[in-house]
ZAKE-238114 format. One record per residue: x, y, z of N, C-alpha, C, CB in turn; residue number from 1; residue in three letters. Coordinates in pm, 1 decimal. Glycine has a CB too. Layout:
> nu:nv:nw:cau:cav:caw:cu:cv:cw:cbu:cbv:cbw:seq:type
> X:Y:Z:X:Y:Z:X:Y:Z:X:Y:Z:NUM:Ala $
...
***
This chain:
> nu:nv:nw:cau:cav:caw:cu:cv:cw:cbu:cbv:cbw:seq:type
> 223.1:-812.6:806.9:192.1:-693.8:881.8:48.1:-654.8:854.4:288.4:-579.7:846.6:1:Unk $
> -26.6:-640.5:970.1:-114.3:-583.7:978.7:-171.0:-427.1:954.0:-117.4:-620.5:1058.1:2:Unk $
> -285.7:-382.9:872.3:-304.7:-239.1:848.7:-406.7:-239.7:916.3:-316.8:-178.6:713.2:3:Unk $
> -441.1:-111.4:1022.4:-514.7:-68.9:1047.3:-572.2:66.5:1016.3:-498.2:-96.4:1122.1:4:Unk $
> -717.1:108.4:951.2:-745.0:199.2:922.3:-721.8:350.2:1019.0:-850.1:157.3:890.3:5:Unk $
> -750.8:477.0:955.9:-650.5:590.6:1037.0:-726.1:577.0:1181.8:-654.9:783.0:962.7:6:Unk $
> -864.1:570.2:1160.6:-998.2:620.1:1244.2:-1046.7:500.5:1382.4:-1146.7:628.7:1109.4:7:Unk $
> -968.8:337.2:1356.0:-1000.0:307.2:1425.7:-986.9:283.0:1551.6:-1012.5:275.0:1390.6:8:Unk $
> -1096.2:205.7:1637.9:-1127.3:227.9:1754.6:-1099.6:96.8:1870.1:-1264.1:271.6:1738.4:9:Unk $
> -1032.6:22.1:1777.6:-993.8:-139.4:1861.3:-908.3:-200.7:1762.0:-1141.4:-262.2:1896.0:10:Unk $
> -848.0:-285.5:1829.3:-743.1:-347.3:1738.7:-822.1:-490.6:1703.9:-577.7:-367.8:1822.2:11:Unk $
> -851.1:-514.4:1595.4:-940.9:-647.3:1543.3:-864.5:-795.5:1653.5:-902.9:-677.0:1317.4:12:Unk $
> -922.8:-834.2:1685.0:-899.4:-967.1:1782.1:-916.7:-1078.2:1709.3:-996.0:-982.6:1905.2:13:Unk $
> -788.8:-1128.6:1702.9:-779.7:-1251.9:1657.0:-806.4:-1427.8:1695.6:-685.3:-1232.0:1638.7:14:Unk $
> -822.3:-1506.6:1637.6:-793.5:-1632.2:1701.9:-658.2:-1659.7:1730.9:-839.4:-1734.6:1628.3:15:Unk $
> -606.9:-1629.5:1788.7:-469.3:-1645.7:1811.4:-432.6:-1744.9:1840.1:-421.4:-1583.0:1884.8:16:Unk $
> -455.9:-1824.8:1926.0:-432.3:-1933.6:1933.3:-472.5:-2081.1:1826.6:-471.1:-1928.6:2041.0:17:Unk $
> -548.5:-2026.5:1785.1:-587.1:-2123.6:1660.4:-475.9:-2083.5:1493.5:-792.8:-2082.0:1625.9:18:Unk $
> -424.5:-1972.1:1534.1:-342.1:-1905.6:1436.5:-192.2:-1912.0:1473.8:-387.2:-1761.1:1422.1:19:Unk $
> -138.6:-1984.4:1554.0:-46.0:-1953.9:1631.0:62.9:-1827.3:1650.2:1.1:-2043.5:1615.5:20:Unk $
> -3.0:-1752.3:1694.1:58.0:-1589.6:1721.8:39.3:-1596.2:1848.9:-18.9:-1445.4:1653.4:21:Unk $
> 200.5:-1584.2:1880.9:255.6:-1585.1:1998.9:270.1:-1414.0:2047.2:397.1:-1672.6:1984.8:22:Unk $
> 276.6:-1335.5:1976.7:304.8:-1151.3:2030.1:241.8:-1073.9:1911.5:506.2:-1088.3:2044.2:23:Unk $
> 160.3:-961.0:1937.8:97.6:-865.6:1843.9:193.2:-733.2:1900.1:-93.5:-851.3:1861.5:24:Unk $
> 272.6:-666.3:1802.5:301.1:-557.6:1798.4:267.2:-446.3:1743.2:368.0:-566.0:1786.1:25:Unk $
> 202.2:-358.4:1836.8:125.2:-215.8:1733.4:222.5:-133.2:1716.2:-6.7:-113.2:1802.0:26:Unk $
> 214.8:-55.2:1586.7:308.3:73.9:1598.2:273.3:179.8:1492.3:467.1:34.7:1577.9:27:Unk $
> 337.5:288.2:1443.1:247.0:350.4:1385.9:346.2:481.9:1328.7:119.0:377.9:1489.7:28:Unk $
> 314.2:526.8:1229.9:368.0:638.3:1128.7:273.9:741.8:1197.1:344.0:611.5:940.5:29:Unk $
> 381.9:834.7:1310.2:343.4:951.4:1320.4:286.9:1016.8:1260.3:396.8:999.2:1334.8:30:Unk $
> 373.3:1129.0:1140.8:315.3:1202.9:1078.9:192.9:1160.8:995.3:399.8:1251.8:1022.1:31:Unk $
> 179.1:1061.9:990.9:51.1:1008.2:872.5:-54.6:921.2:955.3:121.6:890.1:728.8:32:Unk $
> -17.8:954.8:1105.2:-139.9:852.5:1146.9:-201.9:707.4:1127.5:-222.7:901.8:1114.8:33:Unk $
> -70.4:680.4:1042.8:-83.9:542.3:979.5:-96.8:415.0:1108.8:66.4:517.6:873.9:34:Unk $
> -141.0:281.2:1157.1:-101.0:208.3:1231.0:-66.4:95.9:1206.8:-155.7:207.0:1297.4:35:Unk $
> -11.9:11.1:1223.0:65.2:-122.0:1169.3:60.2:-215.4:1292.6:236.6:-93.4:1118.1:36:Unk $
> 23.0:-344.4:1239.7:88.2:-470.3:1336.9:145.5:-528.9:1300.9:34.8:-556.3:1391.9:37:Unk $
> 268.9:-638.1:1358.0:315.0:-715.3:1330.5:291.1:-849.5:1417.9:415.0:-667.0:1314.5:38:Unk $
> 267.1:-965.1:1351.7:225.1:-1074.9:1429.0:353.4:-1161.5:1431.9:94.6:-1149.1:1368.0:39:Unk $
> 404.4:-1196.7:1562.8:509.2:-1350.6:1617.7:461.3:-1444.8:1558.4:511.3:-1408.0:1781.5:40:Unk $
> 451.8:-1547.6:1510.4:407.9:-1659.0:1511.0:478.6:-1805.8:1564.1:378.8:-1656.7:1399.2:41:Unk $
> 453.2:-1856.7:1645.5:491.6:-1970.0:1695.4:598.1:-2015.9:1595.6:376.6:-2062.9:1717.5:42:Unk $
> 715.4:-2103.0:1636.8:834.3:-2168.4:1537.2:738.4:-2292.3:1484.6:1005.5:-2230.8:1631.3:43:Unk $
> 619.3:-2344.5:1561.0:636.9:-2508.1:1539.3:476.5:-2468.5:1465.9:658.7:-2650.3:1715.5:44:Unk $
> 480.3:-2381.7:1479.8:348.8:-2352.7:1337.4:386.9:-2317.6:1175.3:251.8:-2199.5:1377.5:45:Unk $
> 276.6:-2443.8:1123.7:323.4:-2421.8:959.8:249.4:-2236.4:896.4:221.0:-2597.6:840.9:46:Unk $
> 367.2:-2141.3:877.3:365.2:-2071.2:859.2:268.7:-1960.4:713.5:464.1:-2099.8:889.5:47:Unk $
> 308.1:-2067.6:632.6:216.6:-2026.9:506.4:71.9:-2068.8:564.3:260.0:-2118.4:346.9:48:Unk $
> 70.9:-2173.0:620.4:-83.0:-2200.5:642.9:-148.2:-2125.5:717.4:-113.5:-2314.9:693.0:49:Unk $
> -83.1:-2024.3:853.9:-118.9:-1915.5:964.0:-158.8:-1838.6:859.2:-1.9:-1847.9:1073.9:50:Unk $
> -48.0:-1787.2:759.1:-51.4:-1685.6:701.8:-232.3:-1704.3:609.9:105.2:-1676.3:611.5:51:Unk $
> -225.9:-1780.3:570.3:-352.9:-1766.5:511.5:-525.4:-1788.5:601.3:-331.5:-1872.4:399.4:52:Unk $
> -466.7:-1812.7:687.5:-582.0:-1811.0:784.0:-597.6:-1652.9:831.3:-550.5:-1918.4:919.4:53:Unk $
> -502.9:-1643.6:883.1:-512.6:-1467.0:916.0:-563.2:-1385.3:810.2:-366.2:-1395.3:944.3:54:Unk $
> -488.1:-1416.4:673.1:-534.6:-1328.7:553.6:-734.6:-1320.6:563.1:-463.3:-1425.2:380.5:55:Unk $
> -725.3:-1479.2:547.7:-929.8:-1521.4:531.5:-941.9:-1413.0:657.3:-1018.8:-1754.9:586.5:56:Unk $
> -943.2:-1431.2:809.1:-1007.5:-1426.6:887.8:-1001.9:-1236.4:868.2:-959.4:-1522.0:1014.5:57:Unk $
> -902.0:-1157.1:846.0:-904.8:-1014.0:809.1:-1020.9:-947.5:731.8:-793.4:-992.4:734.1:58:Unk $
> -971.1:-1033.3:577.9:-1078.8:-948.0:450.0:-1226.5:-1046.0:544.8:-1034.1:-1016.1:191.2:59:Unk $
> -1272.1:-1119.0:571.0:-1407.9:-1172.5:610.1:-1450.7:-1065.7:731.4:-1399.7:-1346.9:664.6:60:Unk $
> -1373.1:-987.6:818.0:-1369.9:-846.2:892.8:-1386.7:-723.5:815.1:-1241.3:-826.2:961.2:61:Unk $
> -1357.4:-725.0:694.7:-1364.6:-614.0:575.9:-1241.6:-549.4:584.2:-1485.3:-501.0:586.3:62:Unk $
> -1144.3:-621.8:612.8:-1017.6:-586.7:614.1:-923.0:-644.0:439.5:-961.5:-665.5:771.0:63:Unk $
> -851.7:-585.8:434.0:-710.5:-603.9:329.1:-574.5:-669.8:366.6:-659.6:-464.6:289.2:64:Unk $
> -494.8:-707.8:325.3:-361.4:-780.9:372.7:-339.6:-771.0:240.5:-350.9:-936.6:454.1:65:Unk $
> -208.7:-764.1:234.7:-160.4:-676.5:260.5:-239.2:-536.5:214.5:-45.9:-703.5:220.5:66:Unk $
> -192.6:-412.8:304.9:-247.0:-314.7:277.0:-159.9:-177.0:215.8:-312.4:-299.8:387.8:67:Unk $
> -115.0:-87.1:270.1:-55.1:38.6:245.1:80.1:45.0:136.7:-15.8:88.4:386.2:68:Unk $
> 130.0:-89.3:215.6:284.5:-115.4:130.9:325.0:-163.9:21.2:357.5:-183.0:179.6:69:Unk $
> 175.3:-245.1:-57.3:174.1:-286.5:-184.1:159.2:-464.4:-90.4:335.6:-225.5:-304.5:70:Unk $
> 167.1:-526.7:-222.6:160.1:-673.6:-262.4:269.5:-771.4:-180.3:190.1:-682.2:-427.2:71:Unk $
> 388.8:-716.6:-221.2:543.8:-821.0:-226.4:439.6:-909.8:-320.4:633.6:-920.3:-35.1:72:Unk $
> 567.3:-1047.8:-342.4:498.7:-1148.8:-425.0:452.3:-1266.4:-358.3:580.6:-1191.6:-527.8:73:Unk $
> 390.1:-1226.8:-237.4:348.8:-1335.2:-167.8:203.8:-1346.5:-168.9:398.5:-1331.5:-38.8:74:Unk $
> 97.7:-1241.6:-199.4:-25.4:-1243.6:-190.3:-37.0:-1171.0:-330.2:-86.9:-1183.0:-57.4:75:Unk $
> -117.9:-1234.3:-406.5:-203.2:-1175.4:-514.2:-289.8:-1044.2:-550.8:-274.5:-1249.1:-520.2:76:Unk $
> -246.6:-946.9:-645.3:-310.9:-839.0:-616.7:-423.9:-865.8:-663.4:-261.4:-726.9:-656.2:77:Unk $
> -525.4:-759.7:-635.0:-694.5:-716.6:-729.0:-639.1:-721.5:-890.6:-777.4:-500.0:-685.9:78:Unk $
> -725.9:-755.8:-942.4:-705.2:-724.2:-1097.6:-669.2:-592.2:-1116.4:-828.8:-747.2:-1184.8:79:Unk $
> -831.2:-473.2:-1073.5:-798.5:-360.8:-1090.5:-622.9:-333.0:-1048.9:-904.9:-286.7:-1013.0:80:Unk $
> -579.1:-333.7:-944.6:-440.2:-265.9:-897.1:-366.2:-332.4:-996.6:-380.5:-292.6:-733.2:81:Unk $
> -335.9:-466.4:-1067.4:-242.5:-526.2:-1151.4:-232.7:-396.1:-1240.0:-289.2:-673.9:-1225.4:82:Unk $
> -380.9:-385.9:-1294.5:-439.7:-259.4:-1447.6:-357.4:-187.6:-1374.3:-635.6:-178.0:-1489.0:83:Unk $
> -369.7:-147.8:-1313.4:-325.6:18.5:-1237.7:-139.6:15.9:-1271.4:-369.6:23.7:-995.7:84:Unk $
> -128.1:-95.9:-1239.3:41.1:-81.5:-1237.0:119.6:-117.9:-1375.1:106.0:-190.9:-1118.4:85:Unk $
> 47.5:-149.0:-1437.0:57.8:-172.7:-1580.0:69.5:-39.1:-1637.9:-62.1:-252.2:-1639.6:86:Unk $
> -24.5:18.9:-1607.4:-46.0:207.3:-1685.0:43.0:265.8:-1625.5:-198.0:315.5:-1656.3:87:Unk $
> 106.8:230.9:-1532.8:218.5:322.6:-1462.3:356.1:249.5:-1454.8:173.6:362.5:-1305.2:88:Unk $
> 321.0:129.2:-1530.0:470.9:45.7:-1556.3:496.2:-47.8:-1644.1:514.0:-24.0:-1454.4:89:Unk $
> 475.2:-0.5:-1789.1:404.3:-88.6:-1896.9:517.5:-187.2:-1933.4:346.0:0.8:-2037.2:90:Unk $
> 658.5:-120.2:-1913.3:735.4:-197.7:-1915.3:805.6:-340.7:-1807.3:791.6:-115.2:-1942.3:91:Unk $
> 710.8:-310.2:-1677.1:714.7:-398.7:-1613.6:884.8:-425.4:-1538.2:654.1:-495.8:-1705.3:92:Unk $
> 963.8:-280.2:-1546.5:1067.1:-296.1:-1489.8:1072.9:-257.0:-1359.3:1147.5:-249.4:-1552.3:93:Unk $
> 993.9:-168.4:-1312.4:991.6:-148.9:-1114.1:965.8:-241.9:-1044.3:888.7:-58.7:-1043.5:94:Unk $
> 876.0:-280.6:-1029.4:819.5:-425.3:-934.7:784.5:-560.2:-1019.7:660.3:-387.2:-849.8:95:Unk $
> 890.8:-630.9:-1096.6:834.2:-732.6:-1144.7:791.1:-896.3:-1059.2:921.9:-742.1:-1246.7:96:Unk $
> 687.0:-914.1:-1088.8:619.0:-1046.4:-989.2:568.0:-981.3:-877.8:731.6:-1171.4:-927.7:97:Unk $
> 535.4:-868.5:-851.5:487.7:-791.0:-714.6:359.6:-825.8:-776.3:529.9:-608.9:-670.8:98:Unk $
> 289.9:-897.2:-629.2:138.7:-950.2:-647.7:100.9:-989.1:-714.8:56.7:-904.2:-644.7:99:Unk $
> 208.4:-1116.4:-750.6:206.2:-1214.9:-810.1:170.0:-1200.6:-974.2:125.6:-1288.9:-734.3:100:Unk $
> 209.2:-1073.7:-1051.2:183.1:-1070.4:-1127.0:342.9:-1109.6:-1257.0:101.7:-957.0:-1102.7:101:Unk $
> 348.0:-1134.4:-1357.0:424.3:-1134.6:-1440.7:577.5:-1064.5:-1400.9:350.7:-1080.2:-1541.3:102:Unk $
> 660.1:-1216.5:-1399.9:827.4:-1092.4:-1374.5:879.3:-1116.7:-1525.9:1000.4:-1164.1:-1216.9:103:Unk $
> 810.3:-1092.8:-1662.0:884.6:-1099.8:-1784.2:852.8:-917.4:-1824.9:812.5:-1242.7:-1909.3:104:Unk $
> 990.3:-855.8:-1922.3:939.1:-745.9:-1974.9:800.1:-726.0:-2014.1:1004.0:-725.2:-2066.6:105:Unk $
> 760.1:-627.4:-2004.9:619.4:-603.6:-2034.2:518.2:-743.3:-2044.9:619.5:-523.1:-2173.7:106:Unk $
> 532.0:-786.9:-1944.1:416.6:-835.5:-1888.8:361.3:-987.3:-1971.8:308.6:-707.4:-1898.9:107:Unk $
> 482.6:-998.0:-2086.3:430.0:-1118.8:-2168.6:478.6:-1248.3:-2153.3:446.6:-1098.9:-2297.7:108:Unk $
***
């Protein structure tokens, strides 16, 4: 899923066809002005590999992926945010392996 900032003014245009994304769906958190996409991707496209093309082609836009919702353990967080969730979860029992970090108690 795609994040789009509150303020903007176009929806970033993709290679789509070089990415195989077959449907872009916009939608969006009312009260928070938030906006979201979600990208189709073709069945007969290798999927992890889209996925990381889209990721490059975003942050090289000055974009983030994932953005608002956290990590999951599919993309790697910033160092800083790992620190961050450490001080707020030293024991490492809320989200363990979220952004790819450590799923052992405290982190060892």
């Amino acid at each position: 899923m795609l994040h789009h900032p509150r303020n903007f003014d176009r929806i970033l245009e993709l290679p789509e066809k070089d990415m195989g994304i077959e449907m872009r769906c916009l939608c969006s958190h009312f009260g928070c002005n938030v906006f979201h996409e979600s990208l189709m991707i073709s069945k007969d496209v290798d999927v992890k590999k889209a996925k990381k093309q889209i990721k490059k082609f975003i942050e090289e836009a000055g974009g983030k992926l994932p953005a608002e919702h956290g990590h999951g353990t599919e993309y790697e967080a910033p160092i800083s945010t790992q620190e961050r969730w450490k001080k707020m979860d030293p024991t490492n029992s809320m989200n363990p392996g979220v952004g790819q970090s450590s799923c052992l108690k405290g982190y060892s």
